[in-house]
C-alpha positions as CSV (number, residue, x, y, z in Angstrom):
1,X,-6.2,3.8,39.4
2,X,-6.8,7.3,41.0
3,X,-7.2,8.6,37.5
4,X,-9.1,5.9,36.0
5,X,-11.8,6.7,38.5
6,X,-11.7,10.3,37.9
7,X,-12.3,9.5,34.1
8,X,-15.3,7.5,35.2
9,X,-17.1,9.4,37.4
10,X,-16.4,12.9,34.8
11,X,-20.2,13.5,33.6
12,X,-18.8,13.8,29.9
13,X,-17.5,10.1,29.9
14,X,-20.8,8.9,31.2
15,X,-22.9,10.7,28.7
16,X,-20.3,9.2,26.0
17,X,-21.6,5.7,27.6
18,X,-25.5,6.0,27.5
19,X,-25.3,7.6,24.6
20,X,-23.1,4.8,23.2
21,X,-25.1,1.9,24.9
22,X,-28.1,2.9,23.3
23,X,-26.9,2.0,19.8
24,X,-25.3,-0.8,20.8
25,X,-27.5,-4.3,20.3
26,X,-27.1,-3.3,16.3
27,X,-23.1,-3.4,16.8
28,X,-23.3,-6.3,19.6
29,X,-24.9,-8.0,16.1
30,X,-22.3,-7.5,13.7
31,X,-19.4,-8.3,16.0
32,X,-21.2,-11.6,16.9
33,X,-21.7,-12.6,13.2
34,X,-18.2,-11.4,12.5
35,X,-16.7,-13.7,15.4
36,X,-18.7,-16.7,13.6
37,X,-17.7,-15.7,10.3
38,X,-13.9,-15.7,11.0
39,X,-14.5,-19.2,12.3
40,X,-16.4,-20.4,9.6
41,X,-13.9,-19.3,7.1
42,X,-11.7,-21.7,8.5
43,X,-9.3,-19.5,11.0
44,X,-8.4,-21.1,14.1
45,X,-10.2,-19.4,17.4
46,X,-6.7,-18.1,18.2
47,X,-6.4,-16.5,15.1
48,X,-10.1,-15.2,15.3
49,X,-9.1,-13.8,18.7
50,X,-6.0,-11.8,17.7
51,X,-8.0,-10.8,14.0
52,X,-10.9,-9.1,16.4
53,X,-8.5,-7.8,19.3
54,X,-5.7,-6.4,16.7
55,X,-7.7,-5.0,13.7
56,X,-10.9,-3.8,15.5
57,X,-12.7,-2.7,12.2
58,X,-15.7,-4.8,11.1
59,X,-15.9,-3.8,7.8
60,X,-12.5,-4.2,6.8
61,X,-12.6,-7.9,8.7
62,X,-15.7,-9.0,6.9
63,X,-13.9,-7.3,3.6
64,X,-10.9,-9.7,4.2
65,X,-12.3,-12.7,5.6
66,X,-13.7,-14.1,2.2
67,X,-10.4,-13.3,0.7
68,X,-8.2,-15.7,3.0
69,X,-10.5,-18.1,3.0
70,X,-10.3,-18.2,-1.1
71,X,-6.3,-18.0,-0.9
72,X,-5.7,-14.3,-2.1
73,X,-3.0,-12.9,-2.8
74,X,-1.6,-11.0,0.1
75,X,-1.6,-7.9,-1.8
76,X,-5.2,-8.2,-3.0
77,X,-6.4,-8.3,0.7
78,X,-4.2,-5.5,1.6
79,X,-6.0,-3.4,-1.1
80,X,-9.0,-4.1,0.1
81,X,-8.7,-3.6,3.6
82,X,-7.0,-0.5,2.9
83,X,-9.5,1.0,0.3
84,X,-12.3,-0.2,2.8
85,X,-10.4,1.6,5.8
86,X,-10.0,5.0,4.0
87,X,-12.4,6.4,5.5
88,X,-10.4,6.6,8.8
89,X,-8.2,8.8,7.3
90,X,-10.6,11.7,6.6
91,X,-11.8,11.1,10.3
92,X,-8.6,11.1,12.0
93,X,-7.4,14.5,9.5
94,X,-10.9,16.1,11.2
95,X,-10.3,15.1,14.2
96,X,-6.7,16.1,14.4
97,X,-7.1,19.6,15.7
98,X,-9.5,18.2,18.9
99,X,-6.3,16.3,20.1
100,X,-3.0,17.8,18.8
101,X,-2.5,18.6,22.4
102,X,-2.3,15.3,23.9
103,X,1.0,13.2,24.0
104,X,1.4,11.0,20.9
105,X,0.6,7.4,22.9
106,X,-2.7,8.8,23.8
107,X,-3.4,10.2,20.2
108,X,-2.6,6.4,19.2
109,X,-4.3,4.7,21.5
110,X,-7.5,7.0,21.2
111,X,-7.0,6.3,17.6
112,X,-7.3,2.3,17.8
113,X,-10.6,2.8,19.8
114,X,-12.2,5.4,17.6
115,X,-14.8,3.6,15.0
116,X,-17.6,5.5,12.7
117,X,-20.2,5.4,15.1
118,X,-17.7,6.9,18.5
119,X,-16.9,9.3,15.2
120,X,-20.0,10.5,14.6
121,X,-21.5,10.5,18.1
122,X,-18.7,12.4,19.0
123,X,-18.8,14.9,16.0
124,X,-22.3,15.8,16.6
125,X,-21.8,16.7,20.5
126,X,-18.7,18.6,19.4
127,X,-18.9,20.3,16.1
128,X,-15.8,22.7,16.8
129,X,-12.7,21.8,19.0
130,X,-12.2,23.9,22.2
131,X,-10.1,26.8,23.4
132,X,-9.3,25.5,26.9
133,X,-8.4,23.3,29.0
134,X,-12.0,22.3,30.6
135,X,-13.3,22.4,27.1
136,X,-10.6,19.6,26.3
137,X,-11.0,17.6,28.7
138,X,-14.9,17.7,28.2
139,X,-14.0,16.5,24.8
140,X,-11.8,13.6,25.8
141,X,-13.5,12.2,28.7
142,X,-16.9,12.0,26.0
143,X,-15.0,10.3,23.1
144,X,-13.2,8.0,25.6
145,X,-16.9,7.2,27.6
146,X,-18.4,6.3,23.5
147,X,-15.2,4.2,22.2
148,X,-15.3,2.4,25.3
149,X,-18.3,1.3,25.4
150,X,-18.1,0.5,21.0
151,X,-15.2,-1.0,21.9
152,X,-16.5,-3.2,25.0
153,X,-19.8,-4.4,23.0
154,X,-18.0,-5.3,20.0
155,X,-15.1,-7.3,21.3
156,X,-17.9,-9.0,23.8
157,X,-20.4,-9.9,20.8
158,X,-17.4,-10.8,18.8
159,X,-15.4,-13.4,21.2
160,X,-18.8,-14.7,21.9
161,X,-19.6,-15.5,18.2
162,X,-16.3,-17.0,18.4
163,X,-16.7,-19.6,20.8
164,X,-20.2,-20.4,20.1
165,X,-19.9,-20.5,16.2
166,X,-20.0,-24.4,15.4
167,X,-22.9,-24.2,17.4
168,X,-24.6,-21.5,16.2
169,X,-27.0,-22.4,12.6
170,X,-26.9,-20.5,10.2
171,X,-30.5,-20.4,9.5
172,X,-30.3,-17.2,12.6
173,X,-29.8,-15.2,10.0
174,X,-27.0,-13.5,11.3
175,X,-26.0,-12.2,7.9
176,X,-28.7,-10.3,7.5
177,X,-27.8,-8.7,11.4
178,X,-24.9,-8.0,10.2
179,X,-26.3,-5.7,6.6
180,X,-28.6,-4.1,8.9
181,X,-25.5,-2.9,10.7
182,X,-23.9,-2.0,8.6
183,X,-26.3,-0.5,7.0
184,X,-27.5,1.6,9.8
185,X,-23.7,2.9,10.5
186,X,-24.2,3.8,6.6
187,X,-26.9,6.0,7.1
188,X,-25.9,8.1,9.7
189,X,-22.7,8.8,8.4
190,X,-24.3,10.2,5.0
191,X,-25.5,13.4,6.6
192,X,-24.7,15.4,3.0
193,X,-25.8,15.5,-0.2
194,X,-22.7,14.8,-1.5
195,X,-22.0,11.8,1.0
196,X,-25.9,10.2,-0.3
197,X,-24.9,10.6,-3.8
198,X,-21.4,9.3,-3.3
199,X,-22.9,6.0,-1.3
200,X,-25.6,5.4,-4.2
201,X,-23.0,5.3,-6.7
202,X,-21.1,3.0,-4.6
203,X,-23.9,0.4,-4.2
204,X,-24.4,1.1,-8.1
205,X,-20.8,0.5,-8.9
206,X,-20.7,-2.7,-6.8
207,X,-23.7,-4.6,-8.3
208,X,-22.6,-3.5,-11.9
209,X,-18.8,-5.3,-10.7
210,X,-20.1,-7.9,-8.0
211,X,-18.9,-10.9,-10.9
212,X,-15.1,-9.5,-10.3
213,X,-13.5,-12.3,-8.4
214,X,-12.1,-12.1,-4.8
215,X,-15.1,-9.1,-3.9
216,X,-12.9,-6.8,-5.9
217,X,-16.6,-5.0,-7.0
218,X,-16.0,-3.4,-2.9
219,X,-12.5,-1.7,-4.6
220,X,-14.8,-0.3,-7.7
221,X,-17.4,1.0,-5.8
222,X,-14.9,2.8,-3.3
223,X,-12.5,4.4,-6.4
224,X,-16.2,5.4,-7.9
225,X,-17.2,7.3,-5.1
226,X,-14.2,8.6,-4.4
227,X,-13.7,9.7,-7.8
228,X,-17.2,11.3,-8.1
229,X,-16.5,13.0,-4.4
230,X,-13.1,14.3,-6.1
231,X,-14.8,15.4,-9.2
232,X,-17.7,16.9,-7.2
233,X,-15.4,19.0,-4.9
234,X,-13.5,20.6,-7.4
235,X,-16.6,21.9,-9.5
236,X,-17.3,26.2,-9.2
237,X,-19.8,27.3,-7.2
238,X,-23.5,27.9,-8.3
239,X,-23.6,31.2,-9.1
240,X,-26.3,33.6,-7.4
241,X,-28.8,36.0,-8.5
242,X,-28.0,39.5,-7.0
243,X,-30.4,40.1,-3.9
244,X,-33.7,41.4,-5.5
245,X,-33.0,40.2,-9.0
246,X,-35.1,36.8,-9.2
247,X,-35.2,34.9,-12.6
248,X,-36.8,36.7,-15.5
């Protein structure tokens, strides 16, 4: 309890909160149309419940819900919430050096509450890991103050649009919420060229394959942009006129 406090009153967990909270009526949106969703679909609450509290990722939830309630096969809503989730990997691989030090259980469980906008808050305050043991712990009490809260909001908005969901119309356009969620967590996370021209061809490659059945067109526009990214990366530099020597 001692050291829960501590965490709480450090200045780095509470600037992780505000900072957090002030984004957070665009994610309290999407978890609340993704509680009603999971309903809707035809889960039990107490299925809805253990889908929100055990998988924690919107996306990948929203991927998969259309695919149970169409009877998929397992393995096609495996793919998809795998292929959608990928991009967890490249966070957790940049994020690896900031926490090697800690014991595995907390690398885990600081892994479950990270999501793309606790990523990227957390990024931008801390481009570079630190060097000691202040620094660290700077870095950990900020990420833990941001998941937190994502994490708090989310399940909240989420259990709420669970129990209210045969009472909620749909004519609240809660859909629509949910795209401008989404679509805001897209935006900020394309903070490269590469990463804008890698989300275009995404959209591109999911209209041109949105008549695939079971929302396989999400699985071709992720391989697309994956594939350009891949192709992108591997391409030699732009070579450079000598200092002095402009073009003739």
């Amino acid at each position: 309890m001692v050291r829960w406090l501590a965490w709480w009153r450090h200045p780095e967990f509470q600037l992780g909160l505000r900072e957090m909270a002030a984004v957070s009526p665009g994610l309290a949106a999407w978890g609340l149309m993704t509680g009603v969703a999971m309903v809707k679909s035809g889960m039990s609450p107490l299925e809805a419940v253990a889908m929100s509290l055990l998988v924690f990722a919107g996306s990948s939830q929203l991927a998969a819900i259309p695919l149970i309630a169409a009877g998929a096969p397992v393995w096609v809503i495996w793919a998809t919430a795998f292929c959608v989730n990928l991009r967890f990997v490249v966070f957790s691989a940049h994020m690896r050096p900031f926490f090697m030090h800690l014991p595995l259980r907390w690398r885990l469980f600081n892994g479950y509450l990270t999501a793309d906008l606790s990523y990227v808050m957390f990024t931008k305050r801390f481009p570079h890991p630190a060097t000691d043991a202040i620094g660290q712990r700077n870095q950990l009490a900020y990420l833990g103050g941001g998941s937190l809260f994502n994490w708090s909001s989310w399940q909240a908005a989420s259990l709420l649009g669970i129990a209210l969901a045969h009472s909620i119309p749909t004519e609240w356009g809660l859909g629509f919420a949910g795209i401008l969620a989404l679509l805001g967590v897209g935006c900020s996370l394309a903070s490269t060229t590469l990463r804008r021209v890698s989300a275009g061809v995404a959209a591109m490659a999911a209209v041109a394959a949105f008549a695939l059945p079971f929302k396989l067109n999400i699985v071709v526009a992720i391989a697309a942009a994956v594939a350009l990214c891949l192709m992108l990366e591997h391409l030699p530099p732009t070579r450079q006129a000598p200092p002095g020597k402009g073009p003739a």
